[in-house]
C-alpha positions as CSV (number, residue, x, y, z in Angstrom):
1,X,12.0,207.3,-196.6
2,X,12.6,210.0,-199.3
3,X,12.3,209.3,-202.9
4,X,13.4,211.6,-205.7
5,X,10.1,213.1,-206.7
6,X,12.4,215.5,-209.2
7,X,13.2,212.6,-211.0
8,X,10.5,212.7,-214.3
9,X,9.3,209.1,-214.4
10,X,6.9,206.6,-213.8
11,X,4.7,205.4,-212.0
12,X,4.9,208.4,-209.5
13,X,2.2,209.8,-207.3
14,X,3.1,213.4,-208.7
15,X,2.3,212.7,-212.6
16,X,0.6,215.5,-213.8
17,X,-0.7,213.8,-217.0
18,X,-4.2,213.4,-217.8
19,X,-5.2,215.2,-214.7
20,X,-5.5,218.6,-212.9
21,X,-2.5,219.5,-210.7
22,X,-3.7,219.5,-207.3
23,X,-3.5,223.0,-205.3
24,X,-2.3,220.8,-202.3
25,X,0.9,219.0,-202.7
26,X,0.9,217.0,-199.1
27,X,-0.2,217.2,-196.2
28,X,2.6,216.7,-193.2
29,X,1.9,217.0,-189.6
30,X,-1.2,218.6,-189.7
31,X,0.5,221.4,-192.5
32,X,-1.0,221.8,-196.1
33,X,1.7,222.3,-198.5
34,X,1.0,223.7,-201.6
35,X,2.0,222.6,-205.2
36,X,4.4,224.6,-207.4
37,X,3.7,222.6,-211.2
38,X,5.7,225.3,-212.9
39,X,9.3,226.0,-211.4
40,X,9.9,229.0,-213.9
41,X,13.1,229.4,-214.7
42,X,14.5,226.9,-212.6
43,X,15.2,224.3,-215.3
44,X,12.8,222.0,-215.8
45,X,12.3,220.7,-219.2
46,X,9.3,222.1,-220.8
47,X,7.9,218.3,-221.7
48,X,7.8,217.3,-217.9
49,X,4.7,215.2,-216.3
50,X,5.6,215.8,-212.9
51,X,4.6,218.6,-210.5
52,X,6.2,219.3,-206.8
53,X,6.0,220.8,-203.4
54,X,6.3,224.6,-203.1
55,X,9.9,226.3,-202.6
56,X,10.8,228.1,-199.8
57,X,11.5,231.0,-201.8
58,X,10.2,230.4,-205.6
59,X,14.0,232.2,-207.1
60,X,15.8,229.5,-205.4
61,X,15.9,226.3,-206.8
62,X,15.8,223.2,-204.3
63,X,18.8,221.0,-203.7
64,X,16.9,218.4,-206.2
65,X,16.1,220.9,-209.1
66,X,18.6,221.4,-212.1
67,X,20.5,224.1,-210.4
68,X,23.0,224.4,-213.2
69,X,21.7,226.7,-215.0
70,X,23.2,229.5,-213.3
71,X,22.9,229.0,-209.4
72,X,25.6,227.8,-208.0
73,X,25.0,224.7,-205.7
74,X,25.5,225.6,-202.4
75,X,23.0,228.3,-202.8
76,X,20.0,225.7,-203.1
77,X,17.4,224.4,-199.8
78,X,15.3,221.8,-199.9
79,X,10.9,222.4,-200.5
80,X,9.3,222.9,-198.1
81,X,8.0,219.6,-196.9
82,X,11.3,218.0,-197.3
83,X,12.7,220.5,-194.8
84,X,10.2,219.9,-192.6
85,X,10.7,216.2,-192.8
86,X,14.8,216.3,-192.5
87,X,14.4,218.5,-189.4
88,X,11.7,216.4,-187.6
89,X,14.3,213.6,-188.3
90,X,17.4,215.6,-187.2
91,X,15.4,216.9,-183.8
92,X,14.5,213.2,-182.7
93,X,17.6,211.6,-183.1
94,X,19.1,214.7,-181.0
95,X,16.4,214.4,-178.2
96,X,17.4,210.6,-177.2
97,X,18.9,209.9,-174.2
């Protein structure tokens, strides 16, 4: 199941408030994925309390960030454990019989 960790609300397991952002955002598989609390330039409202998995590449924004400030939306990927996650999903349902 995926919920919308871009969406800024609560409860959440992401919340940033009242605590230090963790340097590891999950852990999936045996992988470590790091947090990215920021996302310069990518939108986010300057009053959010929620912090997220790294990008792939930290100028593009994932499909769930506020790509409309400028990148159009085609040009957006997922984070990086979200990825991961889809394609684990996509690859078993294509290896049965």
């Amino acid at each position: 199941m995926i919920l919308d960790l871009y969406f800024d609300n609560t409860p959440a397991i992401n919340i940033k408030r009242g605590r230090p952002i963790p340097a590891q955002f999950a852990s999936y598989d045996e992988t470590n994925y790091a947090c990215d609390p920021v996302r310069n330039g990518l939108g986010y409202e300057s009053g959010w309390t929620s912090y997220h998995c790294q990008l792939i590449n930290a100028h593009t924004p994932a499909v769930m960030d506020n790509f409309w400030f400028g990148t159009p939306p085609e040009q957006c990927v997922h984070d990086a454990i979200t990825r991961r996650f889809l394609m684990d999903r996509v690859n078993a349902i294509m290896s049965r019989p």
